[in-house]
C-alpha positions, 0 to 999 in steps of 0.5 A: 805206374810207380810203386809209389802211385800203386800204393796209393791207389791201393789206399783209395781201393783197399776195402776191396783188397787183401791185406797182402795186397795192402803192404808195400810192394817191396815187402810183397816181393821180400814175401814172394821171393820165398815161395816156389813156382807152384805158389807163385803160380797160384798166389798170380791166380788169385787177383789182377795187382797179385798176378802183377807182383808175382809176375815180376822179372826178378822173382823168376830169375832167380828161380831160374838161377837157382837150377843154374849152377856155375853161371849168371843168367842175366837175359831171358832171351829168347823168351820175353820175360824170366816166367817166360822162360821158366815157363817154356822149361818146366818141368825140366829145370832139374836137368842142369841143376843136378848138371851129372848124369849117367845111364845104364846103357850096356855095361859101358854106361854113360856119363853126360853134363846137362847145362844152360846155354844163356846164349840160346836159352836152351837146356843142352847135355853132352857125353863127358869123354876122355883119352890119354895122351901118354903111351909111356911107362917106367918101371917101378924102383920099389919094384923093376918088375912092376911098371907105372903108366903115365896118365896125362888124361884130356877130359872133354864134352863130346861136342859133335854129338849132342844128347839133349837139346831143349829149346824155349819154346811155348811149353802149353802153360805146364805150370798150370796143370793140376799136378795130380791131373789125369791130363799131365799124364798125357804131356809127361813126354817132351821132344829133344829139340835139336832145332833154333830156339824160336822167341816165346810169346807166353805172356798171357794169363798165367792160370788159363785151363790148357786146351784139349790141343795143348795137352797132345803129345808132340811129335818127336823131333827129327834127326836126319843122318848125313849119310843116305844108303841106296833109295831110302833115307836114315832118320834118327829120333829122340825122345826124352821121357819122365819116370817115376820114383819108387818106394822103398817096398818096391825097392824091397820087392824087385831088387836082387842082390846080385848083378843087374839087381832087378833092374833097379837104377841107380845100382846099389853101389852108388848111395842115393834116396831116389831109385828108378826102374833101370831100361829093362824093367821099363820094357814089356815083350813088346818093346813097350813102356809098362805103365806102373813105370810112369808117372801118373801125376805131376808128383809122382815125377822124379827130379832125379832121373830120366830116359831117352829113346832113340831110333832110327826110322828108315822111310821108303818111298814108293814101290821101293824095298827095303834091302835088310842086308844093307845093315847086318843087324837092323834091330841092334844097330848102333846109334852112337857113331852116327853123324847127325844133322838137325831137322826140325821144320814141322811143315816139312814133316807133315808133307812128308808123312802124305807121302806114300811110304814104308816106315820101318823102326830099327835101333832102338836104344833106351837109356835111363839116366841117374843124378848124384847127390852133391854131396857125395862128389863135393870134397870138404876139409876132412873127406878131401877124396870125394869127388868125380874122378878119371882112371886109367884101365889099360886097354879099356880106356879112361873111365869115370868113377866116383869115389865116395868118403862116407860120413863119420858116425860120430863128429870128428873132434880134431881139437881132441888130439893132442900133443905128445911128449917130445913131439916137436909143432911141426911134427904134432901139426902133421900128424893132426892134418894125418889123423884129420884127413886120413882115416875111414873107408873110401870106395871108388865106383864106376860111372862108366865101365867095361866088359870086365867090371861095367858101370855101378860096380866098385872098382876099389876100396879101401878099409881104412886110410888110417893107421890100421890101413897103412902099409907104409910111406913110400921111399921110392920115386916117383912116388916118394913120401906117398902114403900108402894104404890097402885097398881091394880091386874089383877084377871079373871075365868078360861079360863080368862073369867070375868077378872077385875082389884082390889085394892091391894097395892105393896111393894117395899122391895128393887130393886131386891125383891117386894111384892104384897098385894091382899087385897081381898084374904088376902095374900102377895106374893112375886116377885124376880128378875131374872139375865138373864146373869146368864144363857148364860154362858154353864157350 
């Protein structure tokens, strides 16, 4: 039927329509367009031309193009409709949206980018990794005894090892859940599916109550290693779990003021609204998630952080036995340099949970993920330095960093400068740009880390890259006409123990290149920015 046959049919019936119902269906679109998934899901409750309408294809792409940054997506496969596919990923759209995420594992961290893969219809996540190519250094002219590394980072998604993997499968109608109904708390667990999207066939009433057997926890998915030891086989589990965001009372109560700060993720280091309980505070003695961590309702999840669970559970067929020597340390072994291989055949897990077996669970790793608000690394006219960045730490290896430019208490006026007598344009201009772009503290903080000075801590700062921060403009090469301001460097002990803040100097080489001073190392290392969107593109 056309929209023009609807219409008219809506003229013979219109005492028993609304007068939302009664307007054109462009209109109704233009309406609809502006409400969120939830009121969608309600407005298609409420009658059968409504639930049409606020079905249609182009309203749910762009809902989902919405949490899609740095791609179009033009086909819902392999679902059969754009509310289909939202449908199988709710309420996990925040993942690519936010794309940056960085754990709190150990003191090294995290970094990984979440991103749709239109090609499959999958929500993914890789760790985002480096290395530098360079081995060389120079000495320094200013100085022969201080010697610059060469930085020639290669930044790069960690393909072999996925960390998150969500197919489009049949999510049991999460959009139609109360948000504040008991039953949501028991599906606020999802499985890392690491398996081929299957085709979604949710096109049925979109407001139907979940059944008792749609609200059951899943089973987590399976990931087999390629390695097998003796007579029992290693297989590795994922789980990905919402957490809840706490208020600033308890924010108050459980931080500390020094480092691990209560346990309270993101550190705070890093400026952000919307804190979580860190790994540790989620755990009781008994490796258990407490519950004041979870959310009990749909709102009271947050958008903006998350954690995964993995282990490894050994099965043991028959009358074998288990030979604990085999791993020196079965309650801490490594899942990170494992080779996986996917399983995700359901039939095959129930055959093989009637077999007669042992399961033992070692490894375990909890991981609590942050976001960052864009605009923090989203670099403008006047705060050109924001952004994610790579930095050389010697033997530590590339590590990422966030450096942060923060807002002006008052509105910078650049029209108020002003020429001065005798200053020729091209000198007044420079000195505008200088003034505009040059003042203000700056702090880089670390994303990932080291034994030394590990993740969420400031690596450096700098007090003010104008004039009363200025040491000098270089005369020297390489670094010839580089601005040079003062910073401090975070340095500490392993196990970041005895850490203090020294002087160092930074040099500003241009927006997208930076050089640090650790004068009392005597050496430069260089830090580079990293394009973020370059990675959310599947090849």
């Amino acid at each position: 039927m056309s929209h023009l046959e609807h219409d008219a049919a809506v003229v013979m019936g219109a005492e028993e329509l609304s007068r939302l119902e009664l307007l054109p269906a462009e209109l109704v679109y233009s309406i609809l367009s502006h409400l969120s998934p939830f009121d969608l899901v309600a407005v298609s409750a409420t009658s059968r031309t409504l639930y049409t309408r606020a079905s249609a294809d182009h309203l749910w792409q762009a809902l989902i193009q919405e949490n899609v940054p740095g791609i179009q997506v033009r086909t819902p496969a392999p679902c059969r409709s754009f509310k289909a596919l939202y449908r199988a990923h709710d309420p996990y759209w925040y993942l690519p949206k936010y794309k940056i995420w960085f754990a709190d594992v150990n003191l090294t961290g995290r970094l990984i980018i979440v991103r749709y893969d239109p090609r499959r219809g999958c929500i993914e996540g890789y760790q985002l990794v480096a290395a530098n190519r360079s081995r060389t250094f120079q000495p320094w002219e200013a100085n022969r005894n201080v010697s610059i590394h060469h930085f020639d980072p290669v930044v790069q998604l960690h393909m072999d090892k996925t960390m998150i993997q969500l197919d489009a499968v049949d999510s049991a109608d999460s959009l139609a859940f109360d948000s504040d109904s008991p039953a949501w708390a028991r599906f606020n667990t999802i499985n890392l599916r690491l398996v081929r999207s299957r085709t979604s066939s949710m096109e049925g009433n979109f407001s139907r109550s979940p059944s008792p057997a749609s609200i059951a926890p899943p089973k987590p998915s399976r990931l087999l290693s390629e390695r097998q030891m003796q007579n029992y086989t290693d297989s590795m589990y994922a789980t990905i779990f919402h957490t809840r965001v706490l208020s600033s009372d308890e924010i108050a109560f459980c931080a500390s003021p020094k480092f691990p700060y209560g346990f309270i993720w993101p550190p705070p280091a890093i400026p952000s609204g919307h804190r979580v309980f860190g790994t540790a505070a989620k755990l009781s003695s008994g490796q258990h998630f407490k519950p004041e961590t979870r959310p009990s309702s749909r709102s009271d999840l947050s958008d903006k952080a998350f954690v995964i669970k993995t282990w490894l559970a050994t099965r043991i067929p028959g009358r074998a036995v288990y030979n604990m020597s085999v791993i020196a340390d079965p309650l801490t072994v490594s899942m990170r340099n494992l080779p996986l291989a996917v399983r995700g055949d359901d039939a095959v897990d129930d055959a093989l949970d009637d077999d007669v077996s042992i399961r033992m669970q070692i490894g375990q790793e909890l991981a609590t993920y942050a976001t960052l608000d864009p605009k923090l690394y989203t670099p403008t006219k006047e705060k050109p330095f924001r952004g994610i960045w790579v930095g050389d730490y010697s033997g530590h290896g590339c590590e990422f960093l966030l450096v942060t430019q923060p807002d002006d208490e008052t509105p910078f006026d650049a029209e108020s400068i002003q020429p001065r007598e005798q200053e020729s344009p091209d000198e007044f201009e420079k000195r505008k740009h200088d003034e505009t772009v040059y003042r203000g503290p700056l702090e880089a903080v670390k994303l990932t880390g080291d034994p030394n000075v590990p993740r969420g801590e400031v690596t450096f700062r700098v007090a003010d890259l104008g004039e009363r921060g200025l040491v000098n403009i270089c005369q020297y090469e390489p670094f010839e006409g580089v601005r040079i301001v003062k910073s401090q460097g975070h340095v500490g002990s392993t196990g970041f123990v005895n850490d203090s803040f020294i002087e160092s100097q930074l040099l500003l080489i241009s927006h997208d290149r930076l050089a640090q001073y650790w004068s009392e190392f005597g050496h430069v290392s260089f830090l580079q920015r990293v394009d973020i969107d370059g990675f959310l593109a599947p090849a």
